[in-house]
N, C-alpha and C positions, 0 to 999 in steps of 0.2 A: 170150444162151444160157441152158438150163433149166443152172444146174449141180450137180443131183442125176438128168439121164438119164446112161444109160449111154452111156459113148462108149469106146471102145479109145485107150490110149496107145502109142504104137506108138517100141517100142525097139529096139534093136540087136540083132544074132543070132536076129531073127527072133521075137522075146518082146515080147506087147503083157502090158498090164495097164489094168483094169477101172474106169473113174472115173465116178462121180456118186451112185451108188445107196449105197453105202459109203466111208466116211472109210478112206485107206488112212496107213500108216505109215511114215515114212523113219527108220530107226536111225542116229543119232550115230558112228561109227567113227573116232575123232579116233589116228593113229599118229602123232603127233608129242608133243615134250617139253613143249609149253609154251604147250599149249589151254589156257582159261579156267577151264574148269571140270574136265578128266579128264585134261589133260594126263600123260604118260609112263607110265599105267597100260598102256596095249594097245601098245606098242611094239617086242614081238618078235611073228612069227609065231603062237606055238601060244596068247597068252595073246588075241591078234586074234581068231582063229577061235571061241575059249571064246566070248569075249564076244558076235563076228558071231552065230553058236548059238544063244546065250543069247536074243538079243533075237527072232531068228527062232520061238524055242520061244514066246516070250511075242505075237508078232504082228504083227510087223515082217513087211513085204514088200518091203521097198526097206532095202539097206546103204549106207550113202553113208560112203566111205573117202574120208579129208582127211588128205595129206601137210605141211600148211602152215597152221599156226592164223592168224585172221583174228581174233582177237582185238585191241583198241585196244593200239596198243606193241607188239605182236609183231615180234620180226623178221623180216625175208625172209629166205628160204631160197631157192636158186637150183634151177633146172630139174632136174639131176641129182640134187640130195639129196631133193628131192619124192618123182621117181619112184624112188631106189631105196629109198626109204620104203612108197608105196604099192604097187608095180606086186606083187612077193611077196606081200602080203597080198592084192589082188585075184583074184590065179592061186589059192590057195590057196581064199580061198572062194568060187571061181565051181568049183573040182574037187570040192568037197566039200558044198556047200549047193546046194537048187534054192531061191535067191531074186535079185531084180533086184540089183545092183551098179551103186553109181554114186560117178563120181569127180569128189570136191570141186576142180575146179582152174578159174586164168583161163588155162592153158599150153595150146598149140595141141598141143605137142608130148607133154605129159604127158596128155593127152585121147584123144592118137592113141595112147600106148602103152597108156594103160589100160584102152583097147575093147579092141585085141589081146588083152590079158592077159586078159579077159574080164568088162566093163564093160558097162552096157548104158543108162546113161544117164551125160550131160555135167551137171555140177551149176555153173555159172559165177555168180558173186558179183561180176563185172565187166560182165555182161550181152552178152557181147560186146564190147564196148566197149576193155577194157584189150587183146587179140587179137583182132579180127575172126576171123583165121582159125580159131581154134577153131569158129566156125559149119558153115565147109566141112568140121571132122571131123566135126561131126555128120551134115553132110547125105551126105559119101561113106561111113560106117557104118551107118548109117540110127537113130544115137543119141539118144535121148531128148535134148531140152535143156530145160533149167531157164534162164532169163533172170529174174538177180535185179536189183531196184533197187539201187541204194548213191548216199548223197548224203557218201561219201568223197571229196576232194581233185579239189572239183567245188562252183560256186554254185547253192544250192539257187534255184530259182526263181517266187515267188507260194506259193499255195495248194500245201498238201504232195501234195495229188492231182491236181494240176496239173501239178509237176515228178513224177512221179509215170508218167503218161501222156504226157509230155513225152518221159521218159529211155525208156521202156520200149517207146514208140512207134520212139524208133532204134536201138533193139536189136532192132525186130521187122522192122525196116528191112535190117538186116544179115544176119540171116537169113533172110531170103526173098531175096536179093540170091546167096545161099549156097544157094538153091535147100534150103532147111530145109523139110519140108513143116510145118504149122498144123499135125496131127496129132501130131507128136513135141513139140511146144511147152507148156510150163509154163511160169508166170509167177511171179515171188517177188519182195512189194511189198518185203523185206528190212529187215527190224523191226532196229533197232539197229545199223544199219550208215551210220554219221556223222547217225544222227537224237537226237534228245532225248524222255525219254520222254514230253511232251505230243505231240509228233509219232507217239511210235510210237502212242500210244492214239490217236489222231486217223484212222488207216490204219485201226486195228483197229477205229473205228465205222463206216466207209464203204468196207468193204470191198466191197460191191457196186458199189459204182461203176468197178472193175476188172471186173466182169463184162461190161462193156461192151465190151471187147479182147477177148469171144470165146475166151478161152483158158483153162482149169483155173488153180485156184492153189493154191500150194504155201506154206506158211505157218510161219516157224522162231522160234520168241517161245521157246525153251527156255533156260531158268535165266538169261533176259539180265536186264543191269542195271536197268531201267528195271520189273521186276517184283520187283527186290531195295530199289528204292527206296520203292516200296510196301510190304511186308511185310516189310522190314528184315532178311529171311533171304541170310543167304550160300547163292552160286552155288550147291551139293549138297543144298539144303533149298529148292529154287522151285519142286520139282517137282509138288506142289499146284497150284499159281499156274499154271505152265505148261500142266494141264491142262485149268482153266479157258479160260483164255485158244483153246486148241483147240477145247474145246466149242463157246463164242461164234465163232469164225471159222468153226466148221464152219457153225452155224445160217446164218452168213452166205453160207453155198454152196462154202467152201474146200475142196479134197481131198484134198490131202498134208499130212501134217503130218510137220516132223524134228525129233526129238527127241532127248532124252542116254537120258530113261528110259520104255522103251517101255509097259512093263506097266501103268502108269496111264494114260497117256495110250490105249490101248488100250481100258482099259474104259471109261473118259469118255466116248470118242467113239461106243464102242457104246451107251450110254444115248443118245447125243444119237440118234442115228439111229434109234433104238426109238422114241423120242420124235416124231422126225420123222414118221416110219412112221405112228405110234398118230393124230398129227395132221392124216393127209391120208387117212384110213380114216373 
């Protein structure tokens, strides 16, 4: 696939949004105590919304609200305390902002409240995999999904692009079995998520070889470890680094990027694509 033509991503409530020609942006919206990096700062409604705002004034087109940090050590939190985390902050900014809404969850069940609420894509870190069923709520809402890798509590196998297309190929398996159409589907190689950082720069130089699955990618390297190991900055000072790292994924054909801090990564990826632009002129 070319992945700088335009193609429509086609979300829930009847809202596509625009992928190839422009690097688009997913804003960070973490309401739980004990994310990595922003933990318990957005955790009541009116300070969510400030923030959701914020990041929309700055360029954001996609909010992705996360009831349950996935951070390494975090605790679970069960079904109920997710959604009566998120599903308030959802309703609130899908009443009050015109931008896409997407919820962080592997729950079938907190997936289906959070469309309701007013959701328009499924963002899964389990790929399917952990709930199958979550696929069938995308395919009966007609919800965007995101199908991430994770080489968590699972044998990594060969070559990281190997297992790579391995895992992502049965998740794409799930979803079309769930009658998902290929049009609402993003793919997220999931940087950091039970990888090392030689693994995750490994993804990050061969990123085109996901292009191969035909599907948009969605790219999350923000303030993670394996960028602090490098530049020896704590989590709230990577966001330099992280915008780099979006640059280079973008060149590589990526088109979502989610981030903690929207407004740099924003302007970065406008340079890349001026840049792009300037180069095929």
């Amino acid at each position: 696939m070319n992945p700088f033509a335009p193609t429509n991503w086609q979300l829930a409530h009847g809202r596509t949004l625009t992928l190839g020609p422009k690097a688009q942006v997913m804003g960070i919206l973490n309401v739980t105590p004990d994310s990595f990096s922003d933990g318990g700062r957005f955790v009541d409604i009116d300070t969510a919304l400030d923030q959701a705002r914020a990041m929309v004034e700055q360029g954001a087109s996609i909010i992705d609200v996360g009831g349950e940090s996935t951070r390494p050590g975090a605790d679970v939190v069960d079904g109920k305390t997710e959604r009566a985390r998120v599903l308030p902050v959802i309703e609130t900014i899908a009443d009050k902002l015109d931008v896409a809404i997407s919820i962080d969850t592997y729950r079938a069940d907190t997936a289906k409240a959070a469309v309701a609420a007013g959701a328009h894509i499924v963002n899964d870190v389990w790929g399917c995999q952990r709930e199958p069923a979550i696929a069938e709520v995308a395919a009966r809402t007609g919800a965007g999904l995101v199908i991430m890798h994770t080489s968590r509590e699972r044998d990594v196998t060969g070559d990281v692009m190997a297992d790579q297309v391995t895992f992502l190929r049965r998740s794409l398996d799930i979803a079309a079995a769930a009658d998902v159409g290929p049009a609402s589907i993003l793919l997220d190689p999931g940087i950091g998520f039970g990888k090392d950082a030689d693994a995750n720069w490994e993804i990050l130089a061969r990123l085109e070889e996901l292009m191969a699955m035909s599907h948009h990618l969605l790219i999350g390297t923000s303030r993670k470890r394996f960028l602090g190991e490098l530049s020896g900055h704590d989590a709230d000072q990577r966001d330099a680094a992280t915008a780099a790292t979006s640059v280079l994924a973008r060149k590589s054909g990526a088109a979502v990027f989610r981030v903690h801090d929207v407004a740099s990564n924003v302007d970065a990826l406008a340079v890349a694509d001026a840049w792009r632009e300037r180069e095929l002129a």
